[in-house]
Backbone as a printed PyTorch tensor [residue, N CA C, xyz], in Angstrom:
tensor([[[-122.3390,  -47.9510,   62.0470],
         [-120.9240,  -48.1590,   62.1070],
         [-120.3430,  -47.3070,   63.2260]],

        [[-119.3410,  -47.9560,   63.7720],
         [-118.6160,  -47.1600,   64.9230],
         [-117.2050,  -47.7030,   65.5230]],

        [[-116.7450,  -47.1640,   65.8070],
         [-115.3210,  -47.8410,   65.8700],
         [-114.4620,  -46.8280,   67.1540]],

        [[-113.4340,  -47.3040,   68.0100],
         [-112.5920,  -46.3630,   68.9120],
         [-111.5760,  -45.9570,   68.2120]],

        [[-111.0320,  -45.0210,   68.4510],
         [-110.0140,  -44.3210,   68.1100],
         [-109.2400,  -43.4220,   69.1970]],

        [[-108.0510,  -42.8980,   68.7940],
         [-107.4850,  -41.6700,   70.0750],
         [-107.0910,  -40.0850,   69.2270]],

        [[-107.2110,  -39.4960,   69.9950],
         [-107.1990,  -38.3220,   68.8910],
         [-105.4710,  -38.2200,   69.3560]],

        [[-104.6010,  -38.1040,   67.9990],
         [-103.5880,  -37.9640,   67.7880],
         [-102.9560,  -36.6460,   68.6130]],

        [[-103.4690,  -35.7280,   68.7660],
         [-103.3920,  -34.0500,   69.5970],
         [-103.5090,  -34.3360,   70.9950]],

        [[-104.5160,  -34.8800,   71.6070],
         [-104.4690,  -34.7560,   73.0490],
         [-104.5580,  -36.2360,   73.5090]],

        [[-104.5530,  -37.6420,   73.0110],
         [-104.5170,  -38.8560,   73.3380],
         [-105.6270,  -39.0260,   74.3510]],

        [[-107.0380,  -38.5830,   74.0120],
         [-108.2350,  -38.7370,   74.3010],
         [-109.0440,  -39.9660,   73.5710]],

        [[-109.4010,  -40.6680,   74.1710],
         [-109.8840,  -42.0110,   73.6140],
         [-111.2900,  -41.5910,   73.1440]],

        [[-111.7100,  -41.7580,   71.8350],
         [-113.0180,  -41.6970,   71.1990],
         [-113.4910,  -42.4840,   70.8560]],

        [[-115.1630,  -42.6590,   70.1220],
         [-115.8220,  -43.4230,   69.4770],
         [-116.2960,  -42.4030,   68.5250]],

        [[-115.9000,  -42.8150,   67.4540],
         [-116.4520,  -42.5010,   65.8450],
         [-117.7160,  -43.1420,   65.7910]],

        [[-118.6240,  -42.3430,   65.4210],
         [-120.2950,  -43.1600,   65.5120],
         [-120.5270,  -42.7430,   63.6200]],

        [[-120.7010,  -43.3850,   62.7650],
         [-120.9960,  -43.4170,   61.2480],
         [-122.9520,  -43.4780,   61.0470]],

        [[-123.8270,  -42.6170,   60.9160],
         [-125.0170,  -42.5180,   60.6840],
         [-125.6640,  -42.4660,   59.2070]],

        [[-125.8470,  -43.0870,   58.4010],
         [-126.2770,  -42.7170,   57.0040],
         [-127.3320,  -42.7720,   57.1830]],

        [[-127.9230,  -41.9930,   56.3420],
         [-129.0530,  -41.6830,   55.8710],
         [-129.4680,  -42.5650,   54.9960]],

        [[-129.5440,  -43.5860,   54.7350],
         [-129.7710,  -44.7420,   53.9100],
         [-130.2710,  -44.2980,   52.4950]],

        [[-130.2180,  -43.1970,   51.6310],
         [-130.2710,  -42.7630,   50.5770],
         [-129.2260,  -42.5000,   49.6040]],

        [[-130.0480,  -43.1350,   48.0200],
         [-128.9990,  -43.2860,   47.0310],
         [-127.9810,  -42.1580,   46.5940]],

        [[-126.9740,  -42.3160,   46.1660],
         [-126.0730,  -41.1220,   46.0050],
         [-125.6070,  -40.2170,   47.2490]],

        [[-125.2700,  -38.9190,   47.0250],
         [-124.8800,  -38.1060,   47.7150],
         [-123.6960,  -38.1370,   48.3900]],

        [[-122.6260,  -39.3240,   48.6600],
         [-122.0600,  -39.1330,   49.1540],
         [-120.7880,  -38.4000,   49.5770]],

        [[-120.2620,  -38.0050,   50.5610],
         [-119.5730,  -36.8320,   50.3610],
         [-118.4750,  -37.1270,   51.9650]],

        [[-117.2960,  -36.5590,   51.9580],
         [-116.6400,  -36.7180,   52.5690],
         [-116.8230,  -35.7150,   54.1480]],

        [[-117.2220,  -36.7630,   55.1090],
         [-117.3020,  -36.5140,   56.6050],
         [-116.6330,  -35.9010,   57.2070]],

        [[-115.8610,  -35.3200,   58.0230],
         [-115.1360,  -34.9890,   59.4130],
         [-115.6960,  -35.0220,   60.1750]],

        [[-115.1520,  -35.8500,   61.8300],
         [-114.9800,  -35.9010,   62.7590],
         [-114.1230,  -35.0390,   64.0950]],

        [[-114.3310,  -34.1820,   64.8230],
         [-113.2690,  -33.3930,   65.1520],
         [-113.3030,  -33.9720,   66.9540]],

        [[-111.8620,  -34.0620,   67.3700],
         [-112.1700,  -34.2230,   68.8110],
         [-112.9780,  -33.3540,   69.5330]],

        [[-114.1050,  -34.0550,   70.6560],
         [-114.8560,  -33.1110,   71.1430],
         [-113.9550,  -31.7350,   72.2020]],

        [[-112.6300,  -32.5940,   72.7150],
         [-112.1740,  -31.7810,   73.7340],
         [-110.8920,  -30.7340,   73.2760]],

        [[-110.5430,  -31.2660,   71.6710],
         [-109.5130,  -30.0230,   71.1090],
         [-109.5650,  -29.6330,   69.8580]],

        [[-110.5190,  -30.1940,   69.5510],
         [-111.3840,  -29.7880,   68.0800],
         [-109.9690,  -30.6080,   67.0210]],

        [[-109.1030,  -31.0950,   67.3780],
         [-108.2970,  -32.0860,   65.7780],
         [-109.3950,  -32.8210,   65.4600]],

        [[-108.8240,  -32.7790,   63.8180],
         [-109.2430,  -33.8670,   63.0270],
         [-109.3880,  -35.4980,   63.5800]],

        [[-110.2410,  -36.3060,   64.1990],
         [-109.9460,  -37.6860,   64.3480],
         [-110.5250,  -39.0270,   63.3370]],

        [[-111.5490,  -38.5320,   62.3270],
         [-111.8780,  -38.9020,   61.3830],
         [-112.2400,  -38.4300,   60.4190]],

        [[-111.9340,  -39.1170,   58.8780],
         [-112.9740,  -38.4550,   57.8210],
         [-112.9860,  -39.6450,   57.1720]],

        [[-114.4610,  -39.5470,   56.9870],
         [-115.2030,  -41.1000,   56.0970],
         [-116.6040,  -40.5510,   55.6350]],

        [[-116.2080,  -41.4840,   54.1050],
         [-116.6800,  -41.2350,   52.5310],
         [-118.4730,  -41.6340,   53.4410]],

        [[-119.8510,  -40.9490,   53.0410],
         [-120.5640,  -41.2900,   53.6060],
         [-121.6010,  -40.4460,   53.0260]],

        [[-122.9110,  -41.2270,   53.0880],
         [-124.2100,  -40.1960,   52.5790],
         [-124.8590,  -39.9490,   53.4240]],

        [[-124.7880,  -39.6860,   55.0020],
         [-124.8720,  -39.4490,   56.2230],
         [-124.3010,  -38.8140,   56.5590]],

        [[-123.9150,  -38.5900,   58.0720],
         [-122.5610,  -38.0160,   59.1520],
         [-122.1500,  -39.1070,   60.0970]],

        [[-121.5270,  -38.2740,   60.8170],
         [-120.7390,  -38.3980,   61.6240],
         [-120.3590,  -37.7130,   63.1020]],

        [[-120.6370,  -38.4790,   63.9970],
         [-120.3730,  -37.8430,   65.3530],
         [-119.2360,  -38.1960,   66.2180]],

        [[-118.4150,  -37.8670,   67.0870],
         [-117.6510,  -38.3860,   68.0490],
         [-117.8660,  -37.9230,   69.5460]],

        [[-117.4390,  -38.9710,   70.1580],
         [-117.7050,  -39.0810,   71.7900],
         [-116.5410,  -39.3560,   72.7350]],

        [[-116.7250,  -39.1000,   73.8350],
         [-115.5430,  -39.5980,   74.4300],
         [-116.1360,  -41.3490,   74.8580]],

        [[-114.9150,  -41.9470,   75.4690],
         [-115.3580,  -43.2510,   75.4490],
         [-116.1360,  -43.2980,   76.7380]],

        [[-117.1670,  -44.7960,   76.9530],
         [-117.6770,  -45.0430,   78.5380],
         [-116.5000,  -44.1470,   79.6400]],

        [[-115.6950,  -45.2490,   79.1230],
         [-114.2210,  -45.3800,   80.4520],
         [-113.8320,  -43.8190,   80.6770]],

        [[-113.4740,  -42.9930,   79.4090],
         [-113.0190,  -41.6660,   80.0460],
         [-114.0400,  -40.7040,   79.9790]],

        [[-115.3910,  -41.0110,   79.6550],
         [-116.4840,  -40.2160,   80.2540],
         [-116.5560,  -40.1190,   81.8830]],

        [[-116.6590,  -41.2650,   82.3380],
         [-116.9110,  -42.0900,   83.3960],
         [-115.5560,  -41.6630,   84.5180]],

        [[-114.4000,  -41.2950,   83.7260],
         [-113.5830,  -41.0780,   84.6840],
         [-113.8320,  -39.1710,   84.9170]],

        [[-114.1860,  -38.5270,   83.9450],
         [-114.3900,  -37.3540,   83.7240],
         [-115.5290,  -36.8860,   85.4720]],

        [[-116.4920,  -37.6410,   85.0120],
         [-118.2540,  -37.3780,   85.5720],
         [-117.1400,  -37.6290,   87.2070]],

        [[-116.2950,  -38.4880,   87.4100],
         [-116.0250,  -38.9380,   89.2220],
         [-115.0850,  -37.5700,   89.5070]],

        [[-114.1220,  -37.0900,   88.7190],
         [-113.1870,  -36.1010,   89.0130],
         [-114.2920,  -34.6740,   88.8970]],

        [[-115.4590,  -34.8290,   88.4760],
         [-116.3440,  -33.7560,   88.6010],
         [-117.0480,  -33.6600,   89.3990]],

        [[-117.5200,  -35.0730,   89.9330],
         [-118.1700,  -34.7210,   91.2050],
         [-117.7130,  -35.1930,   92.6270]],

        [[-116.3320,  -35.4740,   92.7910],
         [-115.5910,  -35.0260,   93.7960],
         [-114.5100,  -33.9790,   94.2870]],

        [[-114.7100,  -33.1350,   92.5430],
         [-114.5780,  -31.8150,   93.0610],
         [-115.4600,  -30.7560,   93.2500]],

        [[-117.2210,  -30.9990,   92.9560],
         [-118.2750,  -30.4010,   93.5660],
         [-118.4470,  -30.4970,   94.8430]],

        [[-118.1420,  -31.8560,   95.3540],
         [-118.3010,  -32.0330,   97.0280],
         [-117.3310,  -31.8360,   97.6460]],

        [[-116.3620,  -30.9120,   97.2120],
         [-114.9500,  -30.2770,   97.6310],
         [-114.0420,  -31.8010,   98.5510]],

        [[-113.9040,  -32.8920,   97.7260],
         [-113.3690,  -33.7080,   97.9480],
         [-112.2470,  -34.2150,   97.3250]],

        [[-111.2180,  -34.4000,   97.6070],
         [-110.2780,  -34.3520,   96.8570],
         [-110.1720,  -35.8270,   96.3020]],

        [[-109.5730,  -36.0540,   95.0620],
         [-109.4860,  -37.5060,   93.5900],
         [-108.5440,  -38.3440,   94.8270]],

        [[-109.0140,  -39.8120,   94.4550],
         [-108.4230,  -40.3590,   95.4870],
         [-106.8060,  -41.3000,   94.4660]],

        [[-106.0740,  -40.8890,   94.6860],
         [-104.7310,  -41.4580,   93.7610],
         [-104.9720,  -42.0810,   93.3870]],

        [[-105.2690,  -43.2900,   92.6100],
         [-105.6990,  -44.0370,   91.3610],
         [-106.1860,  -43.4470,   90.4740]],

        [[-107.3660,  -42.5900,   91.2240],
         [-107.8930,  -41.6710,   89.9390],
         [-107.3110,  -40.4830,   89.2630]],

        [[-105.6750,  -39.8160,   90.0900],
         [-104.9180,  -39.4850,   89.4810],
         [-104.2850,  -39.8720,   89.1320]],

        [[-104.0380,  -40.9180,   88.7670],
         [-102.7190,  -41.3400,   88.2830],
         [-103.6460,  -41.6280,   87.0640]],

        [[-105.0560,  -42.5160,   86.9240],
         [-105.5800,  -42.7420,   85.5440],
         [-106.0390,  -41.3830,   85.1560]],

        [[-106.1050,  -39.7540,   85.3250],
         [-105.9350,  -39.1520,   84.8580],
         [-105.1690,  -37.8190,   84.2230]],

        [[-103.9470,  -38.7960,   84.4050],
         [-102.7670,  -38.0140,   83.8730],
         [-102.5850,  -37.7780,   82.2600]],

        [[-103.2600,  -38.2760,   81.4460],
         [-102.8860,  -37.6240,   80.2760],
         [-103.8610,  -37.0150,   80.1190]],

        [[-104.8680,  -36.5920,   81.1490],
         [-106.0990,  -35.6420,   80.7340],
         [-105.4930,  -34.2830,   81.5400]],

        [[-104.4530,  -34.2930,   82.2150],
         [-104.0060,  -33.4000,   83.1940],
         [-103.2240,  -32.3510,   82.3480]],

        [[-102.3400,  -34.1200,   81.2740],
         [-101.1910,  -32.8420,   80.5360],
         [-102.1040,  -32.3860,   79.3680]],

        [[-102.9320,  -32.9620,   78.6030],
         [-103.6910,  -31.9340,   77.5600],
         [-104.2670,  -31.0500,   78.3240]],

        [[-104.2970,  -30.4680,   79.7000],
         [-104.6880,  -29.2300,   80.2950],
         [-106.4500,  -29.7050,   80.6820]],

        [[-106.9690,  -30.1820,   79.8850],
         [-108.7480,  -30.9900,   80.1330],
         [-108.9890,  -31.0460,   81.3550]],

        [[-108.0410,  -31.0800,   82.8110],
         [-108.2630,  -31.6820,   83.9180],
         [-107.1940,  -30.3930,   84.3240]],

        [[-107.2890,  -29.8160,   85.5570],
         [-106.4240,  -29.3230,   86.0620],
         [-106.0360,  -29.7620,   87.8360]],

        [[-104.8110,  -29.7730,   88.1990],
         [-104.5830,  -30.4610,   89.2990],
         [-103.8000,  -29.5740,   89.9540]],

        [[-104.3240,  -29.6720,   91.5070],
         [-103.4550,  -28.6130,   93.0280],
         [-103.2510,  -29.9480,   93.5920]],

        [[-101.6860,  -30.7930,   93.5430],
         [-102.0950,  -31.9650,   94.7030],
         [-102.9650,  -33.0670,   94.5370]],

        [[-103.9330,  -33.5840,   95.0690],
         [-104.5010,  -34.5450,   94.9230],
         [-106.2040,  -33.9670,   94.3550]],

        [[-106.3140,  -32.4830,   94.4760],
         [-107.4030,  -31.8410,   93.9110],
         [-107.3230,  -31.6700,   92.7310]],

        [[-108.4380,  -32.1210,   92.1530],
         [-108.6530,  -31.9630,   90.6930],
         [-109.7620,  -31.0820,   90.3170]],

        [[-110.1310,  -30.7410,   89.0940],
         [-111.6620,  -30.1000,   88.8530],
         [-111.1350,  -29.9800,   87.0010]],

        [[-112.1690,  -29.6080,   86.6840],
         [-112.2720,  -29.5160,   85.0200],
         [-113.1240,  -28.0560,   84.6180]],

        [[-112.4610,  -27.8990,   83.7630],
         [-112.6570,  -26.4410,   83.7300],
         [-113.6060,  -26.2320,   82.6680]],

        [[-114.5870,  -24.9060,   83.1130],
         [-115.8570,  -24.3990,   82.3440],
         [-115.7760,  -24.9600,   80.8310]],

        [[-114.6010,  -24.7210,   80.2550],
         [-114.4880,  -24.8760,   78.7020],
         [-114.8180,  -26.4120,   78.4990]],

        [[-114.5790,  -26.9230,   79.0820],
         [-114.1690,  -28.8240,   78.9830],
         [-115.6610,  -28.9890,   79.1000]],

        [[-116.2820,  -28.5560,   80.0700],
         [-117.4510,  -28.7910,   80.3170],
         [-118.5960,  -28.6470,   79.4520]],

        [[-118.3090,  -27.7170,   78.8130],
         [-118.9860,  -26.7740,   77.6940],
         [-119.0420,  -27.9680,   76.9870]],

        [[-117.8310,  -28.5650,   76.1980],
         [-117.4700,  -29.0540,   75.2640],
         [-118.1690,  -30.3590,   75.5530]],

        [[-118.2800,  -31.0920,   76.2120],
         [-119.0060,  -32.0920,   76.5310],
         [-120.7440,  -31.8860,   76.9730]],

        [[-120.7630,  -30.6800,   77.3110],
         [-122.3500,  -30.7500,   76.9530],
         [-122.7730,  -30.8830,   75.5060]],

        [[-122.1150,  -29.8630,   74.2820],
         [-121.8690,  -29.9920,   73.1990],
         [-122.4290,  -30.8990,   72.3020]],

        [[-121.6230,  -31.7060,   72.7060],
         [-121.6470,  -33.2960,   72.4680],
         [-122.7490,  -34.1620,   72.9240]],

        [[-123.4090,  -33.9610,   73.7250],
         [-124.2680,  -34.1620,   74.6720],
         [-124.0010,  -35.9280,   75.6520]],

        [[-122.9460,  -35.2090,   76.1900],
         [-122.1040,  -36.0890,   76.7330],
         [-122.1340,  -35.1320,   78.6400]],

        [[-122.9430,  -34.3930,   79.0970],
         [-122.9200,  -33.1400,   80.3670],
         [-122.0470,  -34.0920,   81.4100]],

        [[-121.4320,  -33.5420,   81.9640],
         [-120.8760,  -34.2870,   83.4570],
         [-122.4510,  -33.8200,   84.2720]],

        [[-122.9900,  -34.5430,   85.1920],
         [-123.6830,  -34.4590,   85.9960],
         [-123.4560,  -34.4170,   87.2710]],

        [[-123.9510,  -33.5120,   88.2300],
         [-123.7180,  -33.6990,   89.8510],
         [-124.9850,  -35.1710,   90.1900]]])
């Protein structure tokens, strides 16, 4: 089971991933926490867990604003403008048309095992 969602705190688009353990009984109530501000974004009844991710799309926008600010290149406007609500939850920080993402963010997505890659 898996489903998208946005975390209500920083309007980060997720995927709720649902894993059971296919065994009788046990079940017990899950949490889900955003990977990038730790809110609550799910809890579901389950004899398994539960993981969350960021989505393709804002992984994908994450990994380009990371590695065109490794090659000291600055985000080319589209890609700021599609990452403006990662700017105002602070996730992304911006000088101008330079962007970069900061150690913590990064952390948090290795975490997850979601790494931005050069």
């Amino acid at each position: 089971m898996s489903y998208e969602t946005e975390c209500d705190h920083c309007n980060t688009k997720l995927v709720v991933i649902g894993r059971q353990m296919g065994v009788p009984g046990g079940l017990e109530m899950e949490e889900g926490d955003c990977p990038l501000c730790g809110n609550v974004v799910a809890r579901i009844m389950t004899d398994g867990f539960i993981s969350v991710k960021l989505t393709e799309k804002q992984h994908q926008l994450l990994q380009t604003i990371f590695n065109a600010s490794r090659w000291g290149h600055s985000s080319p406007p589209d890609v700021v403008d599609t990452a403006c609500s990662l700017i105002a939850a602070g996730f992304v920080k911006q000088s101008g048309n330079d962007l970069h993402i900061p150690a913590e963010v990064q952390q948090a997505l290795a975490r997850i095992h979601q790494p931005l890659k050069v």
